[in-house]
Structure formats: structure tokens, C-alpha cells
N, C-alpha and C positions, 0 to 999 in steps of 0.2 A: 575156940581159941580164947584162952584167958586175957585179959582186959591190960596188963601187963605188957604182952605181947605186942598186944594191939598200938600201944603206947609209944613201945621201941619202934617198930616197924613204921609209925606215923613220923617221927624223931627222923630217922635215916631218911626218909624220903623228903621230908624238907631241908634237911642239911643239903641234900644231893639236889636241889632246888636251887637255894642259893650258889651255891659253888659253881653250878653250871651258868645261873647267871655272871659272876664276874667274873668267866672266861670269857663269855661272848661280850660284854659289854666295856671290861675293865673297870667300872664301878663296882661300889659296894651298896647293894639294897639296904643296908642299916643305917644308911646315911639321909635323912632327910633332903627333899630342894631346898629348902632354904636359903640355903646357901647361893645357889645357883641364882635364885628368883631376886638375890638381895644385887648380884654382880649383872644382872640384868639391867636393874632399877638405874644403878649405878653408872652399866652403859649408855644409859638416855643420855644424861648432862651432856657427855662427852660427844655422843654424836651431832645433838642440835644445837648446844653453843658451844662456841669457843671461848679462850681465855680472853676476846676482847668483844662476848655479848654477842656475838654475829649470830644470829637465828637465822638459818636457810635452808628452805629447799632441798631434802636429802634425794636423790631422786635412784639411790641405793638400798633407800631401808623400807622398812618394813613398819608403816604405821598400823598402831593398835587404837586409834582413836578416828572414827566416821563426824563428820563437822559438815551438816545441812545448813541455808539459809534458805527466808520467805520473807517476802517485803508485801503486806499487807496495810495499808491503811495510814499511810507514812510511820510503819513501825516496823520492826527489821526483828526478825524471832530467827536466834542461833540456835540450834539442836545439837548437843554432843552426845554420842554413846563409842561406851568403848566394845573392844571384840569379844566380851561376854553380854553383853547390848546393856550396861549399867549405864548410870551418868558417873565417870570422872571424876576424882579429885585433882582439885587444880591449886597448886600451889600462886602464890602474890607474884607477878614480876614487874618492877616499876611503877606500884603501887595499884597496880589494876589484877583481877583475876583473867580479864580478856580484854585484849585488844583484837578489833577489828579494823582492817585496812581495806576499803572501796574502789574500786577504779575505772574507769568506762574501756570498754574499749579499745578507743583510739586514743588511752593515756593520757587525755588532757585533763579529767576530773578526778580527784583525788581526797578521799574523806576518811579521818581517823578517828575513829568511834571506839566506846568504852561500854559494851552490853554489861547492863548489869543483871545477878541470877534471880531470875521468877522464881523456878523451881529445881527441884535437884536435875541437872541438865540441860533447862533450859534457860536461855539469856533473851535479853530484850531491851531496844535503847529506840526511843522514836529521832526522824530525822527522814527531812523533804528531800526526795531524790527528784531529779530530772529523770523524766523519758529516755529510754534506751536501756542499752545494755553494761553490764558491767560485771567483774571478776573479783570476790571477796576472798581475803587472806584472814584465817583466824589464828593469829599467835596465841598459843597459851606454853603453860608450861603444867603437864599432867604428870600428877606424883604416880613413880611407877610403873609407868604406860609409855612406848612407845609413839611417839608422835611427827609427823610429816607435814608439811605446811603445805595445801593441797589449793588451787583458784576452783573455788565457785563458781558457776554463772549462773548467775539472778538477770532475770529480764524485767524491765519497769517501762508499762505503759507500751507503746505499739511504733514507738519512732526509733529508727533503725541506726546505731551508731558504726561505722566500718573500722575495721581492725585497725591498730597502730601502724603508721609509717613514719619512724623517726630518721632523726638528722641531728649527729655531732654536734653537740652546740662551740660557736665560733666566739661566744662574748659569755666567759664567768662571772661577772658582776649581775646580780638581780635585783630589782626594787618592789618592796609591796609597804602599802600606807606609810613610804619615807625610810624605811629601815633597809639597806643595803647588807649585802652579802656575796661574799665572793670567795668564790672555790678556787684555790690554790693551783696551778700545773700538776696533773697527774699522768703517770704512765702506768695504764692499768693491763695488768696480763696477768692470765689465770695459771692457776699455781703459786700464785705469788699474794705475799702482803698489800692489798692497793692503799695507800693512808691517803686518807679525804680532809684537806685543811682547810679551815672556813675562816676566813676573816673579817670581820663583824664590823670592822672601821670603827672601833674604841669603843660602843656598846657593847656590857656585859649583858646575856641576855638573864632571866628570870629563870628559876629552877622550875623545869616540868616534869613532871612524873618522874622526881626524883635524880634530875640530872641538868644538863645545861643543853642537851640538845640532843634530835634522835635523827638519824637515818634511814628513810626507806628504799629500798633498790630493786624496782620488777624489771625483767629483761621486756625486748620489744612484743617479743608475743603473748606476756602478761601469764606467762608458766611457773617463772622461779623467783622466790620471794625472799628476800636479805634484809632483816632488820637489825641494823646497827647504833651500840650506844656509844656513848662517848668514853674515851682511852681509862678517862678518870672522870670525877666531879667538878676541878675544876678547869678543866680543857673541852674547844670546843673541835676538837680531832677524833678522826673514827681510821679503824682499821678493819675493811674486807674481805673476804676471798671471792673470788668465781672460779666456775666449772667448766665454763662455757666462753667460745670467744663474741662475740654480738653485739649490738647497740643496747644499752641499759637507759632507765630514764632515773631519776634520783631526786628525792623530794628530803630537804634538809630542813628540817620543824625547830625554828627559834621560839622562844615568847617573847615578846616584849610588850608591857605597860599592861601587862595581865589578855593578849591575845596572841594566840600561837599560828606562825605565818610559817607554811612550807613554800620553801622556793624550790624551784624545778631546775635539774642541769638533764644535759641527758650527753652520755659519755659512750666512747667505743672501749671496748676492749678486747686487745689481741690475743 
């Protein structure tokens, strides 16, 4: 058979290839993903924040990024790889590549740490833990990549902390080193906007990491994680959602006079 032949007859059988694909598929194989991997990218922002910063808890999707912790030596070593086991590119959000949120337990100890990176993937920030047990939240924001904000448990030392049992707080006003704060009446119900108003009693507080105040919100069994920024720059009001009805515990992070004071509520929602 002439070479010609051979030519044609290769010709028809890949045409008859393709076509048979975009019946079965409805696509067209000459089209690159591109496109696809870009509207991908694109659906991250939109599933893990919202227009008012709310980071939480997807506990629908489908994370592309594994986030280890090790507390060796009072130094805390974060590990990210994502689902082709790389390290991550991690975009800046509120002037940090990673924030790390700490918490024992029984939700009384609460620490917000800033690892910064060793190497491509790994982070590291030293910092004295107490004995016990505790549940680490890594916020980042990963260009690209799918990402779920998943609790840790890191165990430190051999003394035994028991799970949370919270209780609705009855008095909004808190004081730490003289600075008061007080949370607004709210009626918090899932599905819905909660708006969280702090009133500061006429102290402006100090710009932290790029805002005037942040929000953290784990539910009682220290599973789902909500970090909320301020509405705007210069408001000290937060807007969040829940999925869930439950006791939440809520740690609201002022600065003032150059040191940053979370005060604790802890609220029900129906």
C-alpha cells in the first residue's frame, strides 16, 4: 500500500476519533483546560471567603491542600503540601502568609501565631505552650488550590486537658489591662447575616494586621473555624455566617498601646 494511502486512511480514523469524542462528551478535544483550571482557581475566593472576609469551615468541599503540625522544643513546625504533594503558593492576607490559631481543648487558651517560611512549604514561629492538648487552625489563602480549614490535634507534654463545656455568656462587657469591650445584643441564627458590634467605650484601637480588629469563632467542639475581618477599615463591626445551630466561643483581638488583647464571649446560635 502506497504511503499516500496510508496517509488518508490514518486522516479518517482520527477525524472519526475526535467526532466520536464530542458526542460522548459534548466537548471539544481542541480546546484546551485552561480555561476550566482558570474558573477553578476562580471558585476558591468565592467558596472560602465571602464579601465580608469570613474564612470558614467548608465542610462541603473538597480541600486540595494537607496542613501538619509538630511542636518540638517550644517551636511549632507547620507543613503544607498540596494534592500533587508540592509546597503551595500562598498568596499575603492581612499582611501575613500564615496565620495560625491554637486552642486547648477546653477553649480556654487561645494563641495567634504568625509562622513564618523556612523553606518552600515549611513554616516555623517559636512560642511556650502549656501542657495539654490542643486544636490548630491554619488560615492561609492558596493561589489556585482548593483549601478547607481543617483542627489539628497537637498534643504537648502529658497533662490531660478535657473537651469544652460551654455556657452562653450572661455579662457582654470584658476587661483585660483596663481596656473594656463590649459586644452589642445579637440574635445569631444560621442562614442568616450575624453582625457582631463591639464597643470600645471611646478608645480607637490601633491598626493590626492591616485593620482595626479581627474575629475568631470555633464552635464548642473546636471543629469549625470562622475568621472574621472588620466590615471596613475604619469600623470596629464584623459580619458572619453559621451552618450549624451550637454554642460558639468568640475571641474579638483589639490592640491597644502596641499589645493585642482577645476578649472571649461565647454565644448560642439557633
Amino acid at each position: 500500500m502506497s504511503i499516500k494511502k496510508w496517509v488518508i486512511i490514518a486522516s479518517v480514523y482520527l477525524i472519526a476519533v475526535f467526532v466520536g469524542y464530542g458526542l460522548l462528551t459534548g466537548g471539544n478535544p481542541f480546546i484546551s483546560g485552561e480555561m476550566n483550571h482558570q474558573e477553578h482557581a476562580d471558585g476558591h475566593d468565592t467558596d472560602e471567603n465571602d464579601e465580608h472576609g469570613n474564612h470558614a469551615h467548608q465542610e462541603d468541599s473538597h480541600s486540595e491542600i494537607e496542613a501538619s503540625a509538630l511542636y518540638v522544643d517550644n517551636e511549632l513546625t507547620i507543613e503544607l503540601k498540596d494534592d500533587e504533594g508540592k509546597a503551595p503558593t500562598l498568596s499575603i492576607t492581612h499582611e501575613k502568609e500564615m496565620h495560625a490559631i491554637l486552642v486547648s481543648n477546653d477553649l480556654e487558651e487561645y494563641i495567634h501565631l504568625h509562622p513564618e517560611k523556612k523553606v518552600n512549604g515549611i513554616f516555623v514561629v517559636e512560642e511556650r505552650l502549656n501542657s495539654g492538648q490542643y486544636k490548630v487552625f491554619i488560615d492561609i489563602n492558596p493561589a489556585n488550590k482548593n483549601y478547607d480549614v481543617k483542627a489539628i490535634p497537637l498534643n504537648v507534654g502529658e497533662r490531660t486537658i478535657a473537651n469544652a463545656s460551654l455556657t452562653a455568656d450572661e455579662e457582654w462587657t470584658k476587661e483585660i489591662d483596663g481596656k473594656q469591650v463590649t459586644l452589642k445584643p445579637i440574635s445569631a441564627k444560621t442562614g442568616e447575616d450575624v453582625r457582631f458590634e463591639f464597643d470600645l467605650h471611646g478608645i480607637t484601637p490601633e491598626k493590626y494586621l492591616g485593620a482595626l480588629g479581627h474575629v475568631v469563632i470555633i464552635d464548642e467542639q473546636a471543629d469549625d473555624f470562622i475568621h472574621v475581618h472588620t466590615a471596613s477599615e475604619q469600623e470596629t463591626n464584623f459580619i458572619a455566617h453559621f451552618s450549624k445551630p451550637g454554642l460558639y466561643k468568640v475571641w474579638a483581638e483589639f490592640k491597644f498601646e502596641g499589645k493585642v488583647n482577645a476578649y472571649p464571649f461565647v454565644i448560642e446560635v439557633q
